[in-house]
N, CA and C atoms as an extended XYZ file, in Angstrom:
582
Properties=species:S:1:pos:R:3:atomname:S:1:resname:S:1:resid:I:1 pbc="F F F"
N       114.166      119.820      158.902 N   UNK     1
C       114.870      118.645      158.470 CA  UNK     1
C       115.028      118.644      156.951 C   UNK     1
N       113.988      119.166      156.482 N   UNK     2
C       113.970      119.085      154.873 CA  UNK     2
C       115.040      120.399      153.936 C   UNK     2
N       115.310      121.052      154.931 N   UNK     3
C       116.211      122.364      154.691 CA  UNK     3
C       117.419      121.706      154.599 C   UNK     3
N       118.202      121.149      156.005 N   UNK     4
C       119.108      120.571      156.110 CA  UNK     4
C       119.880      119.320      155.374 C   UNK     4
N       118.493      118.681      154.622 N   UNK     5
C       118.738      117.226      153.820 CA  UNK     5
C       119.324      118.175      152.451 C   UNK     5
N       118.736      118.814      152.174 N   UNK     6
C       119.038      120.053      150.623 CA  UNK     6
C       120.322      120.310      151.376 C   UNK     6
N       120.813      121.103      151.642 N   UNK     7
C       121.894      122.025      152.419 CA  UNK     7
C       122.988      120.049      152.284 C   UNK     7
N       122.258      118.858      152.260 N   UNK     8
C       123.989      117.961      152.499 CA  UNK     8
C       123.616      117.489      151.088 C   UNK     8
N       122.801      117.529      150.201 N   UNK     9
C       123.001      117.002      148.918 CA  UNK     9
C       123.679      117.971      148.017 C   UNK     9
N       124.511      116.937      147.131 N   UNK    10
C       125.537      117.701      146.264 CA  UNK    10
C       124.680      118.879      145.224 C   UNK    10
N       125.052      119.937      144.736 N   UNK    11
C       124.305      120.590      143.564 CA  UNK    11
C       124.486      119.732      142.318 C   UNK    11
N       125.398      119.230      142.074 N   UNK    12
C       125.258      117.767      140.875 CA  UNK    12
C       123.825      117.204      140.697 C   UNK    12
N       123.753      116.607      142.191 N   UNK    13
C       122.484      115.880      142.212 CA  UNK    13
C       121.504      116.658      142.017 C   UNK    13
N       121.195      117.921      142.712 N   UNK    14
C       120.327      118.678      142.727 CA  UNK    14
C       119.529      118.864      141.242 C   UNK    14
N       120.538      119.562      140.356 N   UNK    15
C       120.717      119.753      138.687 CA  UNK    15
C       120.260      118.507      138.426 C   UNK    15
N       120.621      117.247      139.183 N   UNK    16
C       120.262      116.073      137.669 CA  UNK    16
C       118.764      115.831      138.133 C   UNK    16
N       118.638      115.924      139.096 N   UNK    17
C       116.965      115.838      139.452 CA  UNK    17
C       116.310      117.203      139.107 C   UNK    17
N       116.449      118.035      138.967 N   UNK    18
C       115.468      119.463      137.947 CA  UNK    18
C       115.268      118.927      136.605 C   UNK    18
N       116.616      118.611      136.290 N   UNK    19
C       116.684      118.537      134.919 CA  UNK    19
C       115.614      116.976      134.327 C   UNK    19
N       115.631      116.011      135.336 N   UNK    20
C       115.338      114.869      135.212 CA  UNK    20
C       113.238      115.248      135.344 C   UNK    20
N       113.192      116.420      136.382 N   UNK    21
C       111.617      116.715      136.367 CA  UNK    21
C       111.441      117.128      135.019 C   UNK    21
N       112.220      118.168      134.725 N   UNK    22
C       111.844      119.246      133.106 CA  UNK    22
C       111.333      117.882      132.155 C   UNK    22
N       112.838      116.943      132.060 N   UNK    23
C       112.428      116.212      130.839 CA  UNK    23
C       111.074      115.215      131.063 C   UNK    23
N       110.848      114.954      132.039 N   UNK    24
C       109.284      114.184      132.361 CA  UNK    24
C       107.826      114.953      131.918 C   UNK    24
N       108.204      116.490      132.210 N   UNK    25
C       107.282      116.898      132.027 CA  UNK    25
C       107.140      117.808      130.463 C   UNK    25
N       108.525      117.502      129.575 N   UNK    26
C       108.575      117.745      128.149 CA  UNK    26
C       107.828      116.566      127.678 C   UNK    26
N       108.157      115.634      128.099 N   UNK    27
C       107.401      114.139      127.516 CA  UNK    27
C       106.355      114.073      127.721 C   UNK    27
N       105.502      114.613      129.175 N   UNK    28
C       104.176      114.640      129.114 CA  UNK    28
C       103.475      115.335      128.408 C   UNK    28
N       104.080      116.776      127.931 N   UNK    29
C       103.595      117.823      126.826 CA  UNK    29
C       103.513      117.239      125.550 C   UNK    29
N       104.393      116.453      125.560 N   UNK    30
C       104.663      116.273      123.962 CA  UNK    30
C       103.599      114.706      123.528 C   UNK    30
N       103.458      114.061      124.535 N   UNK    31
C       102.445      113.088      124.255 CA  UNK    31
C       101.222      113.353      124.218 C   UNK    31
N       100.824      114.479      125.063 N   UNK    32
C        99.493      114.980      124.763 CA  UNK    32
C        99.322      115.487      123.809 C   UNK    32
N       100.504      116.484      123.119 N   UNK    33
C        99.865      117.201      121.792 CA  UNK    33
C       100.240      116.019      120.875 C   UNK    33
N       101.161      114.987      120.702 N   UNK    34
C       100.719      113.893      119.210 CA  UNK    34
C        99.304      113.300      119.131 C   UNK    34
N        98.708      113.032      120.998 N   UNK    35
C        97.572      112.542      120.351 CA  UNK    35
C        96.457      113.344      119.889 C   UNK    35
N        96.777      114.393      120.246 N   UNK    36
C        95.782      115.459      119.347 CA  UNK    36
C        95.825      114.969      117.849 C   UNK    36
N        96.643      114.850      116.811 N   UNK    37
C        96.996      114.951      115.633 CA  UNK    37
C        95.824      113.334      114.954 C   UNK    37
N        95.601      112.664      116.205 N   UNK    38
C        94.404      111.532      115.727 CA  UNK    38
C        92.984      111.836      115.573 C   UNK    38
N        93.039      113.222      115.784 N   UNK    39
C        91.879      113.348      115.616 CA  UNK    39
C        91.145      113.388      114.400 C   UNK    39
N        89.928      113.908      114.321 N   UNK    40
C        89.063      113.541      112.566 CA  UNK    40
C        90.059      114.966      112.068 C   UNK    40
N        90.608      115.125      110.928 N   UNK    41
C        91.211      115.662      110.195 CA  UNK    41
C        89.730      117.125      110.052 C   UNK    41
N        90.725      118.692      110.120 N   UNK    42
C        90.185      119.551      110.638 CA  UNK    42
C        89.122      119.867      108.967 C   UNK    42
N        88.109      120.175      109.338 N   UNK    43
C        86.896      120.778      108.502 CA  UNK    43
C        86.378      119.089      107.667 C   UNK    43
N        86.331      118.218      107.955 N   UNK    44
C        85.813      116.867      108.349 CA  UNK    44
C        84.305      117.039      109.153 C   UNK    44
N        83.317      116.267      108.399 N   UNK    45
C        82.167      116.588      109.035 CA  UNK    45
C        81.766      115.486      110.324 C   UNK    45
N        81.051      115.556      111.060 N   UNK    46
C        80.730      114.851      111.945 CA  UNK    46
C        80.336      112.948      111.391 C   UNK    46
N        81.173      112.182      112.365 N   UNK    47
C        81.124      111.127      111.046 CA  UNK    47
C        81.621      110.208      110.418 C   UNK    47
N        82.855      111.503      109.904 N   UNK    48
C        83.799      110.999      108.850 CA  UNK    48
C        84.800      110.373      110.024 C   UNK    48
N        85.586      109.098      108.893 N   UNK    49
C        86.567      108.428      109.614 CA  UNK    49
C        87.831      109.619      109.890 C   UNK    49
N        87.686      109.127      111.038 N   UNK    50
C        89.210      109.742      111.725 CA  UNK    50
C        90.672      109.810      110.997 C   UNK    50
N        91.665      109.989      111.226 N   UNK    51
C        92.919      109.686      110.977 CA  UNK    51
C        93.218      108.119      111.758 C   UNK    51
N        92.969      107.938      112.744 N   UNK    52
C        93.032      107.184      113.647 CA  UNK    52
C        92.659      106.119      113.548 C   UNK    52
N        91.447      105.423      112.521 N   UNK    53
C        91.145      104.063      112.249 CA  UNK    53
C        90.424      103.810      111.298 C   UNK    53
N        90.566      103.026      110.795 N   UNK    54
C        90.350      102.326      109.252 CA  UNK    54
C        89.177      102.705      109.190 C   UNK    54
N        88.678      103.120      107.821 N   UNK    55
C        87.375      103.420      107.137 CA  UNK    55
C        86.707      102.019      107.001 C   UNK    55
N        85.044      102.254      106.905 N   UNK    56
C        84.198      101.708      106.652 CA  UNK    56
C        83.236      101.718      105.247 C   UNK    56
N        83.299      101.443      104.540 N   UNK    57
C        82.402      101.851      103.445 CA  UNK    57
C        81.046      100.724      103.149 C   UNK    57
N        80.181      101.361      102.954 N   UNK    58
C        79.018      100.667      103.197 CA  UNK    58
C        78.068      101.264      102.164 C   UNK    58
N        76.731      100.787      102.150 N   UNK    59
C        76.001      101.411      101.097 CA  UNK    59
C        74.333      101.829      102.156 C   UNK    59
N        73.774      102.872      100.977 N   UNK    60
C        72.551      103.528      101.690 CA  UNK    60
C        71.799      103.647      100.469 C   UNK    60
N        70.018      103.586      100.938 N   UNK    61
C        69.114      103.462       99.608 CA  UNK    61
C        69.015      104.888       98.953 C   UNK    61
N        68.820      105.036       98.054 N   UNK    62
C        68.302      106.306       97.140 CA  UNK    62
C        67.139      106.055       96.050 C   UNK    62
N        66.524      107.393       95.607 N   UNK    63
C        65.654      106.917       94.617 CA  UNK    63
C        66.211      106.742       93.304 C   UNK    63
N        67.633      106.926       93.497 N   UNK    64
C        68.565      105.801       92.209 CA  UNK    64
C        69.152      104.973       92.565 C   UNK    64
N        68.750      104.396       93.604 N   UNK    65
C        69.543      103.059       93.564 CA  UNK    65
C        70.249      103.272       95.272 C   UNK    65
N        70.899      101.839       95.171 N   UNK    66
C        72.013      102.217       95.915 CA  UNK    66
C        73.195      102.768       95.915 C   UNK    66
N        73.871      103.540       97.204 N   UNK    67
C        75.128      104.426       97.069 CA  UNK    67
C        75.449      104.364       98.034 C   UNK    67
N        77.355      104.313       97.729 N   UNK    68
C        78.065      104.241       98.655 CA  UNK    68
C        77.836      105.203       99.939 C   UNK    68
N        78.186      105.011      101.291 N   UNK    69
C        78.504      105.715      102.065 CA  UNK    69
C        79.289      105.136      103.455 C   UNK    69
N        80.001      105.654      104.394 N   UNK    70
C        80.704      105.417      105.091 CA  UNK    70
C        79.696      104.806      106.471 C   UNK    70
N        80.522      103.803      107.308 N   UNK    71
C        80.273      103.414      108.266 CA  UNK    71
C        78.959      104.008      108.745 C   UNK    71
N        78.679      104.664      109.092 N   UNK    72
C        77.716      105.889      110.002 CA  UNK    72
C        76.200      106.492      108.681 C   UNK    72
N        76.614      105.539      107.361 N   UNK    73
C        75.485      106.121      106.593 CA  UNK    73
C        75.679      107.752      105.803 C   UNK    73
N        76.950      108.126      106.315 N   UNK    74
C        77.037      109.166      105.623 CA  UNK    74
C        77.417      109.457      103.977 C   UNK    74
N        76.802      110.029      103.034 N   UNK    75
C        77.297      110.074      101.678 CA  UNK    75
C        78.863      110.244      101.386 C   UNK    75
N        79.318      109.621      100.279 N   UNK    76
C        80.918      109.732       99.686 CA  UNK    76
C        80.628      109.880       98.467 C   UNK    76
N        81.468      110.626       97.774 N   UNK    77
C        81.409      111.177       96.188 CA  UNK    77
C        82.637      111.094       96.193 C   UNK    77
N        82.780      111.278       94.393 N   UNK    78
C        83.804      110.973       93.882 CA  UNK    78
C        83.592      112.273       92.920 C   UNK    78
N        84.950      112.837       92.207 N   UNK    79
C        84.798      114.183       91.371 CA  UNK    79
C        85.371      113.597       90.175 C   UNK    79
N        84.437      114.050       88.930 N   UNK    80
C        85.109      114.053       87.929 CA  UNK    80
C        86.100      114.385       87.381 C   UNK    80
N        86.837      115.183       87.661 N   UNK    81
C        88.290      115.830       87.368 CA  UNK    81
C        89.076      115.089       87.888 C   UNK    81
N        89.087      114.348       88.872 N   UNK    82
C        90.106      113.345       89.653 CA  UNK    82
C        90.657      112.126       88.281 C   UNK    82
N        91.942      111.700       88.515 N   UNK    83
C        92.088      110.451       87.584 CA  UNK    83
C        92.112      109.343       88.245 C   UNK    83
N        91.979      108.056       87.539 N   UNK    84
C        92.333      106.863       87.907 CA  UNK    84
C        93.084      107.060       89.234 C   UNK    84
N        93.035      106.832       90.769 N   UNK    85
C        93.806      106.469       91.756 CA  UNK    85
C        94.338      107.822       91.968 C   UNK    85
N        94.011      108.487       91.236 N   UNK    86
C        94.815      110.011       91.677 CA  UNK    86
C        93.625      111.373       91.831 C   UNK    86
N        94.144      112.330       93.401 N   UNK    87
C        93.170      113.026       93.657 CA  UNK    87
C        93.561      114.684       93.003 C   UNK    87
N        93.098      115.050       92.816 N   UNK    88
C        93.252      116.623       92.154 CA  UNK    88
C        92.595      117.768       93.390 C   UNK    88
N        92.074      117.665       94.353 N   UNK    89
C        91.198      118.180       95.254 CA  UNK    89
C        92.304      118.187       96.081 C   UNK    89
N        92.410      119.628       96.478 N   UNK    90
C        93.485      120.236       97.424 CA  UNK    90
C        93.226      121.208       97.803 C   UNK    90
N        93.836      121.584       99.269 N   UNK    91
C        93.567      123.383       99.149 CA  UNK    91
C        91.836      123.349       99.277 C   UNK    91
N        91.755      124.767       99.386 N   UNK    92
C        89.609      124.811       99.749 CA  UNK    92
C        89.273      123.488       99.092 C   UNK    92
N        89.512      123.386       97.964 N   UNK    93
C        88.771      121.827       97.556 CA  UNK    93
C        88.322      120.893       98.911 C   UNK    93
N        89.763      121.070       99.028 N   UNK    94
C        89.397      119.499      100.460 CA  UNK    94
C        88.968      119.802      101.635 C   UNK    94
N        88.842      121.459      101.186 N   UNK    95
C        87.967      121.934      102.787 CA  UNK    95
C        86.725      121.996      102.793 C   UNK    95
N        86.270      122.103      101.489 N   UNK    96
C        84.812      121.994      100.800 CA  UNK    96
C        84.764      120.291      101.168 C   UNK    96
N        85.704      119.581      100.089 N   UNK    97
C        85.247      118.093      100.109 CA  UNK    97
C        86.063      117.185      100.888 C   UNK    97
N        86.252      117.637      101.651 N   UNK    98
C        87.235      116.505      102.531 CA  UNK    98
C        87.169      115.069      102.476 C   UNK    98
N        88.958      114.540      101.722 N   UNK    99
C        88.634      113.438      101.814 CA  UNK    99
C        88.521      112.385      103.299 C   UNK    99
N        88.034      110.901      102.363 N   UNK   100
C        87.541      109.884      102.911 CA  UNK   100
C        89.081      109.393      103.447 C   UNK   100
N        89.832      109.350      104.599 N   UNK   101
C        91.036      108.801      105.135 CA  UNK   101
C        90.863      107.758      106.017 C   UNK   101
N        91.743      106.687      105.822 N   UNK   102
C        92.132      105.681      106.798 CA  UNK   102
C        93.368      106.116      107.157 C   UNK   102
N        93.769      104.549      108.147 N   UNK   103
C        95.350      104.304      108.647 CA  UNK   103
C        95.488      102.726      108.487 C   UNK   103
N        94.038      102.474      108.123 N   UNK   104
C        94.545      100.589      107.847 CA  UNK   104
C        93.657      100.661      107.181 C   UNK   104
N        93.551       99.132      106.546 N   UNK   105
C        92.578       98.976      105.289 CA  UNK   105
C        91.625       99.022      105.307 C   UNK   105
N        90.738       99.916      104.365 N   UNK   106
C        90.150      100.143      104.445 CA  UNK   106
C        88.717       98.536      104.205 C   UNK   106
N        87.613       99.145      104.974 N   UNK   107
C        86.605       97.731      105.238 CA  UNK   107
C        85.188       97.831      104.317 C   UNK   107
N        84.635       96.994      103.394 N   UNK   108
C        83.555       96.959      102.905 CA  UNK   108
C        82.434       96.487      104.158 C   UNK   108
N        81.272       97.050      103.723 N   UNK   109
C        80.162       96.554      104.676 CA  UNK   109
C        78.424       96.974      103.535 C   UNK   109
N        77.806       96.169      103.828 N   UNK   110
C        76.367       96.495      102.855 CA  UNK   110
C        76.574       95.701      101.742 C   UNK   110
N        76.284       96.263      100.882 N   UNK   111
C        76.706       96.059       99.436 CA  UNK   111
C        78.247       96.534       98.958 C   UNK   111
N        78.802       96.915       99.563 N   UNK   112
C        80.379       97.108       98.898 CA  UNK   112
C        80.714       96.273       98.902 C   UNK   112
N        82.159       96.280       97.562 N   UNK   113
C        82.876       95.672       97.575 CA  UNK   113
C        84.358       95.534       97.514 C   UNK   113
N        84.303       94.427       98.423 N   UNK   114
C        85.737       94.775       99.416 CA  UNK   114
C        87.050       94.741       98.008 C   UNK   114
N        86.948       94.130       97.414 N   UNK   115
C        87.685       94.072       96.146 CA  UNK   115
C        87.746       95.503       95.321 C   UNK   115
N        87.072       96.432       95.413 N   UNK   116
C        87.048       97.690       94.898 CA  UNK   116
C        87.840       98.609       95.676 C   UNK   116
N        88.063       98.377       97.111 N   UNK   117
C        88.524       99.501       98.087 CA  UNK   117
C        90.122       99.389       97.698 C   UNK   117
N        90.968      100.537       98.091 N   UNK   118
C        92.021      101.079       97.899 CA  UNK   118
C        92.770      101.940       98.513 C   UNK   118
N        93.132      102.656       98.654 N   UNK   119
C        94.046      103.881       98.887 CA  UNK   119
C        94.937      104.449       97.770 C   UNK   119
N        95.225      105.992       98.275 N   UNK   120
C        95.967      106.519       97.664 CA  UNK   120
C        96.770      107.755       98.803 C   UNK   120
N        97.748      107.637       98.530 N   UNK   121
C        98.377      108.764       98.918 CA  UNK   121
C        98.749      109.979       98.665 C   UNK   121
N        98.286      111.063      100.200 N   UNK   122
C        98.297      112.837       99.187 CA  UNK   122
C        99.491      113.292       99.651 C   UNK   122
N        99.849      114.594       99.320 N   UNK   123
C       100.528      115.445       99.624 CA  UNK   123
C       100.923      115.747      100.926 C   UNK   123
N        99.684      115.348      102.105 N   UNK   124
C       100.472      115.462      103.351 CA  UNK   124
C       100.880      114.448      104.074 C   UNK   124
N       100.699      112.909      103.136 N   UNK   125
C       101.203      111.811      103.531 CA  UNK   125
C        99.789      111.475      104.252 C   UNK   125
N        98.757      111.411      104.396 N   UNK   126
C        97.635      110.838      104.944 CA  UNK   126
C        97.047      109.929      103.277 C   UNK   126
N        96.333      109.007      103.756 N   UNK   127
C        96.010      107.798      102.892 CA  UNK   127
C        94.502      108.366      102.597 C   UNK   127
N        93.925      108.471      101.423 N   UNK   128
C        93.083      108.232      101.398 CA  UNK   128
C        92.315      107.121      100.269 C   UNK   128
N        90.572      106.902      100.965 N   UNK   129
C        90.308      105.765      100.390 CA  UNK   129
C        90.068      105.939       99.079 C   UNK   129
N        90.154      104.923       97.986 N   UNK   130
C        89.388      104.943       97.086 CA  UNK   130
C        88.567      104.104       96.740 C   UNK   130
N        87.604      103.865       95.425 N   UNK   131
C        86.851      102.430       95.976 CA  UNK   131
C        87.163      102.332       93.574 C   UNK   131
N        87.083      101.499       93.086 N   UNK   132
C        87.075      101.152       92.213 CA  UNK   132
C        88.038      102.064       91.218 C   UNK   132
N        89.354      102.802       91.828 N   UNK   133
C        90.352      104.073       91.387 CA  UNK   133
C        89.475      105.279       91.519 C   UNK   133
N        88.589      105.439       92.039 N   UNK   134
C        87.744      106.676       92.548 CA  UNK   134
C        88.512      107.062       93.790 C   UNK   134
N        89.031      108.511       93.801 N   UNK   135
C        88.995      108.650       95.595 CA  UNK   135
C        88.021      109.650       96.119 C   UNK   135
N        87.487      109.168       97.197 N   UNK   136
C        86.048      109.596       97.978 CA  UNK   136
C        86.228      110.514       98.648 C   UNK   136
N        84.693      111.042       98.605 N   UNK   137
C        85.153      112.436       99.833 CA  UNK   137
C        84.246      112.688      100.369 C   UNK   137
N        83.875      113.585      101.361 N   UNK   138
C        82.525      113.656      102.053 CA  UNK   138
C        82.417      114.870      101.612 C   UNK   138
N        81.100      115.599      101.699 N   UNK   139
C        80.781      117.426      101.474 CA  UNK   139
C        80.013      117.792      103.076 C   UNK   139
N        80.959      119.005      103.018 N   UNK   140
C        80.777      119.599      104.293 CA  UNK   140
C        79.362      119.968      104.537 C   UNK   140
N        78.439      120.291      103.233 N   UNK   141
C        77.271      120.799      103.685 CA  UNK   141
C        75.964      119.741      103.602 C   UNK   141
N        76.599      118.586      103.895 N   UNK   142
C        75.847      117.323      104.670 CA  UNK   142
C        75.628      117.517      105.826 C   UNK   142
N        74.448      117.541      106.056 N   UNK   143
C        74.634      117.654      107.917 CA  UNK   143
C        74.432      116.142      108.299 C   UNK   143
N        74.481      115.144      107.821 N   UNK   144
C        74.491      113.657      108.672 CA  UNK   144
C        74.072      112.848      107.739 C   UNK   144
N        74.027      111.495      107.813 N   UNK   145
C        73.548      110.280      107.137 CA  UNK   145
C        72.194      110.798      106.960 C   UNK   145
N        71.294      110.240      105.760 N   UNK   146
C        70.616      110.897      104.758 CA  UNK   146
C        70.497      112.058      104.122 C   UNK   146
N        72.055      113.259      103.666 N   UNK   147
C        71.680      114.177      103.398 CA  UNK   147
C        72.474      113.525      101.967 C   UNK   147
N        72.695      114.101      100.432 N   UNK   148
C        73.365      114.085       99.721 CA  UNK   148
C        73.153      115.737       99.154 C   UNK   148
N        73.127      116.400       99.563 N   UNK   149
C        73.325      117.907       99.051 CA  UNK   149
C        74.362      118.547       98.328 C   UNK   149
N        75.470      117.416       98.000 N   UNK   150
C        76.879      117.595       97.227 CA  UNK   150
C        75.915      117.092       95.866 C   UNK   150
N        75.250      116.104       95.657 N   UNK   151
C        75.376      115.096       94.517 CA  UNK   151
C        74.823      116.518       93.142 C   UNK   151
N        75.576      116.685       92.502 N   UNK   152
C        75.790      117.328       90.839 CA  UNK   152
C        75.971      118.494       91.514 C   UNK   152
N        76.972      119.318       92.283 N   UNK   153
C        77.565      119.837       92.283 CA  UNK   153
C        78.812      119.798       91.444 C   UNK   153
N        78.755      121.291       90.852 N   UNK   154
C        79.983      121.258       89.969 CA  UNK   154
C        81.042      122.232       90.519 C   UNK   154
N        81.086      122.599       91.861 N   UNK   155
C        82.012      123.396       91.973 CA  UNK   155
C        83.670      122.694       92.045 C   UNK   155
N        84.064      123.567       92.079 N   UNK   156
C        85.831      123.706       91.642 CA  UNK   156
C        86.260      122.943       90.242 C   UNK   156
N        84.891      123.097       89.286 N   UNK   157
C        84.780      122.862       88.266 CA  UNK   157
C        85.146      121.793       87.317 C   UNK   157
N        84.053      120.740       88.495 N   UNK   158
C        83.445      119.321       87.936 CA  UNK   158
C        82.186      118.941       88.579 C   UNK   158
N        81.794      117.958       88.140 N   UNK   159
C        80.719      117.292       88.502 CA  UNK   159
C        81.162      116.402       89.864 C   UNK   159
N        80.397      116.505       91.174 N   UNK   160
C        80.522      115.813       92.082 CA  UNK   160
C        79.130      114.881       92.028 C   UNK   160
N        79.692      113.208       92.138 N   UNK   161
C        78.326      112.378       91.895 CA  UNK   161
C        78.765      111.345       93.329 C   UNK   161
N        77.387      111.018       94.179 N   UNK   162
C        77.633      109.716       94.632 CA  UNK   162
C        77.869      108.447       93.420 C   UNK   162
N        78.156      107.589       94.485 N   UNK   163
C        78.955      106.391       93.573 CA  UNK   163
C        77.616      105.156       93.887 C   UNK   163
N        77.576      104.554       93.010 N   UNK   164
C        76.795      102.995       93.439 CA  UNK   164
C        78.170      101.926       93.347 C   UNK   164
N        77.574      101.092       94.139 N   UNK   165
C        78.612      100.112       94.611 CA  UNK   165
C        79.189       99.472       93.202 C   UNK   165
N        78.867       99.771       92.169 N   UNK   166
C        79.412       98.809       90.997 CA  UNK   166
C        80.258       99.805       90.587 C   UNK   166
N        81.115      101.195       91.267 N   UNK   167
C        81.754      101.837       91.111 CA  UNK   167
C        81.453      102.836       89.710 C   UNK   167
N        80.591      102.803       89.623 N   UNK   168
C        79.542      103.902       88.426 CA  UNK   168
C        78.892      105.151       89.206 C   UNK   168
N        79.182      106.140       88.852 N   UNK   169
C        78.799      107.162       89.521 CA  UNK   169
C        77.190      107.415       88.941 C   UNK   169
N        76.400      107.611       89.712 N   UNK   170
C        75.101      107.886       89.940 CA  UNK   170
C        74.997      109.533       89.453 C   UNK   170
N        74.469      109.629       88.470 N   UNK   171
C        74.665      111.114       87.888 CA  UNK   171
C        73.179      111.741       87.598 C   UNK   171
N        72.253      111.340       88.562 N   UNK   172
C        70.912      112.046       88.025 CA  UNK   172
C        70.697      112.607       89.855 C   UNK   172
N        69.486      113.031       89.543 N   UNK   173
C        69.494      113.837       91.152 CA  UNK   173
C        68.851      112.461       92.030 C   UNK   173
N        69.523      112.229       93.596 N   UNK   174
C        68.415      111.784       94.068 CA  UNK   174
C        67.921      112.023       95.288 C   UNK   174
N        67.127      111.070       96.221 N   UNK   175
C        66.595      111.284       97.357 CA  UNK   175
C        66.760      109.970       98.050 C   UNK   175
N        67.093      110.059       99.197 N   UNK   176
C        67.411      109.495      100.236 CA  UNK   176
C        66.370      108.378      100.826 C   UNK   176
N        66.037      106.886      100.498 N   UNK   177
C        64.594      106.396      101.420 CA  UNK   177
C        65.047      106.767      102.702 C   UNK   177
N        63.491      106.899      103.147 N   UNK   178
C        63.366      106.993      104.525 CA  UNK   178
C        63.775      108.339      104.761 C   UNK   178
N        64.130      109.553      104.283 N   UNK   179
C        64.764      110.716      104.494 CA  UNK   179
C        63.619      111.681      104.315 C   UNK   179
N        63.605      113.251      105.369 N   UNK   180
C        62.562      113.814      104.607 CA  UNK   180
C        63.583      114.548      103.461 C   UNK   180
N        62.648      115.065      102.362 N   UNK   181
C        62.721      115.486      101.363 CA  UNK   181
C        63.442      116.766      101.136 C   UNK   181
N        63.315      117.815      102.251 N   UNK   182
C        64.362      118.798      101.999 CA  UNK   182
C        65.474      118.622      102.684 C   UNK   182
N        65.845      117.377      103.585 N   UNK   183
C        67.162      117.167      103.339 CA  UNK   183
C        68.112      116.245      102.724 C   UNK   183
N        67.229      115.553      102.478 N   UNK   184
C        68.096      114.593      101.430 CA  UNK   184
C        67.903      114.604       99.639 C   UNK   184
N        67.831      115.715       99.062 N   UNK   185
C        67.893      115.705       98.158 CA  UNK   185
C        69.294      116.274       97.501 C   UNK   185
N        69.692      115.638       96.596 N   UNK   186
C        70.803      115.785       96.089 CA  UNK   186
C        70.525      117.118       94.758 C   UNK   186
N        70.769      118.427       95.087 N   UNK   187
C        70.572      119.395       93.847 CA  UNK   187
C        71.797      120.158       93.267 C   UNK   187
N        72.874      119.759       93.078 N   UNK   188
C        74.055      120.496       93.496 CA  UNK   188
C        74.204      121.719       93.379 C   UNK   188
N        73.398      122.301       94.306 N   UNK   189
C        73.664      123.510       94.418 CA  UNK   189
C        74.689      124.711       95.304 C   UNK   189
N        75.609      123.211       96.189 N   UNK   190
C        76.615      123.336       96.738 CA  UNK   190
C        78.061      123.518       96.522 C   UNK   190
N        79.068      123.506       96.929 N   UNK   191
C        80.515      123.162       96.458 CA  UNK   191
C        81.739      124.306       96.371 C   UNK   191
N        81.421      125.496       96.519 N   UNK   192
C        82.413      126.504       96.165 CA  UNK   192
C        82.696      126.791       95.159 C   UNK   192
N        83.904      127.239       94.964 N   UNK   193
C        84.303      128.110       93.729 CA  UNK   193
C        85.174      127.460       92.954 C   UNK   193
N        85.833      127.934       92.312 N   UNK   194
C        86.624      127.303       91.221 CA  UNK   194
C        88.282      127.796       91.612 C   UNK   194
């Protein structure tokens, strides 16, 4: 019966229904790979805000004080070579220091302040945060909330410092409360090359 129903439908119809499967299943291809593209932005450490939803910035204790860090407790630095609202970190830079990105505004929590947060826009059109014209970044060789192993790193030839919430960069070495000691010490002995 199902031979015979084919055999009385026109080939018109036939064609507009192939053609009508193809394009269903171009659309299903193609929606699966955009939402790939939400994911945490590639060489991003475990953590870091996504592409996909607004940053958190928050603060964590040290034996200098307090310092910024993201939602999850993880450290954010800021590089000296960067200017006012503008990032200079590109290329390995940002694979070393990947920045801090939202898609909406970005949120104070702890001691931040929400009046300091910002954005700026890079080169591939992704936003990233800044907090007092600083823009933030995480270092890859953090392995999680209490490490700062970026802090006085000078690679790609500046000083990388966590920030304290009064948007003053914290420029002496420190240690993490509550952290053990060989991983949360900040020695910059990290960062790459120049």
């Amino acid at each position: 019966m199902r031979d015979s129903l084919l055999r009385r439908t026109p080939v018109p119809v036939r064609l507009a229904a192939a053609v009508g499967v193809a394009l269903l299943a171009a659309a299903c291809g193609s929606s699966a790979s955009s939402s790939s593209s939400t994911a945490a932005p590639t060489g991003a450490p475990a953590g870091a805000s996504s592409a996909s939803s607004a940053a958190v910035i928050s603060t964590g204790s040290s034996s200098g004080g307090k310092f910024l860090t993201n939602g999850s407790g993880r450290a954010v630095y800021m590089w000296v070579k960067d200017g006012h609202d503008q990032s200079a970190c590109t290329g390995a830079c940002a694979s070393t220091w990947p920045p801090v990105t939202t898609t909406g505004a970005a949120t104070a929590s702890g001691g931040a302040v929400a009046a300091d947060l910002g954005t700026i826009t890079r080169s591939d059109g992704t936003k990233q945060v800044t907090y007092d014209g600083h823009p933030l970044y995480y270092y890859v060789g953090d392995t999680g909330s209490g490490t700062v192993n970026g802090q006085g790193s000078t690679g790609y030839g500046a000083y990388w410092w966590v920030l304290a919430p009064s948007g003053s960069p914290i420029t002496s070495s420190v240690t993490v409360t509550g952290a053990s000691p060989s991983s949360s010490s900040g020695t910059g002995n990290g960062g790459g090359g120049y």
